[in-house]
C-alpha positions in Angstrom: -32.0 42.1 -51.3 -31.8 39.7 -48.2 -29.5 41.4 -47.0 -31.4 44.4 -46.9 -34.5 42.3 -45.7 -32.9 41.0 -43.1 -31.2 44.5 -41.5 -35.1 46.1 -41.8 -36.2 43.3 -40.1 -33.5 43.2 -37.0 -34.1 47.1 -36.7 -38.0 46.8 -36.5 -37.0 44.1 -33.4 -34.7 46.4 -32.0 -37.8 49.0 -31.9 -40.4 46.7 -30.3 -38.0 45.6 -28.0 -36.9 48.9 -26.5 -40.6 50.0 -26.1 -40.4 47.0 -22.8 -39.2 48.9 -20.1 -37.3 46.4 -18.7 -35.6 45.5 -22.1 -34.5 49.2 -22.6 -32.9 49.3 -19.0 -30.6 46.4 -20.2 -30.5 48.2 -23.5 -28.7 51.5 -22.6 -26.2 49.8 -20.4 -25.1 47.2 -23.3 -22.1 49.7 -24.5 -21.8 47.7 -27.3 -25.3 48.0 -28.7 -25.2 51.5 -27.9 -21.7 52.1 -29.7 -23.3 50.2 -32.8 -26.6 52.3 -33.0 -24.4 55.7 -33.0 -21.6 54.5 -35.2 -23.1 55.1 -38.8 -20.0 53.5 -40.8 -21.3 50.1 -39.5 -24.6 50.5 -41.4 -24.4 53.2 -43.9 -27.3 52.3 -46.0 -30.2 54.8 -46.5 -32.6 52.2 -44.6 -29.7 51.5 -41.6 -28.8 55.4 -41.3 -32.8 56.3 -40.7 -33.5 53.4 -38.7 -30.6 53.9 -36.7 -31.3 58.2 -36.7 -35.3 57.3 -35.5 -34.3 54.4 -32.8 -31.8 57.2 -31.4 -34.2 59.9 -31.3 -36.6 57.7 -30.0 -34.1 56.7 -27.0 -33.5 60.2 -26.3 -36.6 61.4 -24.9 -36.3 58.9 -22.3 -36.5 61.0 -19.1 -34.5 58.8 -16.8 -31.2 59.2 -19.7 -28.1 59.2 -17.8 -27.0 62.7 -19.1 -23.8 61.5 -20.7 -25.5 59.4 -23.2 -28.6 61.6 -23.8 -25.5 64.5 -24.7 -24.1 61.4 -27.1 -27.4 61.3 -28.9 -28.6 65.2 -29.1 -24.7 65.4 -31.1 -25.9 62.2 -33.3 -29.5 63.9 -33.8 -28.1 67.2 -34.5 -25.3 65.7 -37.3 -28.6 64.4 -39.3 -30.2 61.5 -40.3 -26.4 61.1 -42.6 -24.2 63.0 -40.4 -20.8 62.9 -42.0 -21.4 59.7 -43.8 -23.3 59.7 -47.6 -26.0 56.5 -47.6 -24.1 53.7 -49.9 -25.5 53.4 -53.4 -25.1 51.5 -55.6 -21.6 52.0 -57.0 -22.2 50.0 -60.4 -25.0 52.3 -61.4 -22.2 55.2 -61.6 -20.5 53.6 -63.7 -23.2 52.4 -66.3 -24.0 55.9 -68.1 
């Protein structure tokens, strides 16, 4: 459960600070950051996928996206919130009929 906590928290952060201009600038050119939102195996929890799915769509509408990465994102929007990844449940509850 802190676990979870903790990744709701870092993504609600990661959503305040892209709305500062300044802070998205620095954003979009950290590759890193950018590889780690679109890459859904890092975080394949329901709450991580739709955090993750919202932040991008958020980042796409910027008007001044380098055309590369807003083509990265319309293929990551247009996959689905899940894309080819199911969210992770929780794997003892299959087995407890």
């Amino acid at each position: 459960k802190g676990d979870l906590m903790t990744r709701e928290v870092m993504y609600d952060v990661l959503r305040v600070t892209l709305a500062k201009e300044w802070l998205l600038t620095r954003a979009l050119n950290c590759s890193r950051l950018i590889s780690f939102l679109l890459d859904r195996s890092m975080d394949a929890s329901p709450q991580g996928l739709q955090s993750k799915y919202h932040i991008i769509k958020s980042l796409s509408t910027i008007p001044t996206l380098p055309a590369d990465l807003k083509s990265r994102f319309n293929v990551y929007l247009g996959d689905g919130v899940h894309g080819r990844f199911q969210p992770i449940t929780n794997v003892a509850s299959q087995y407890h009929q």
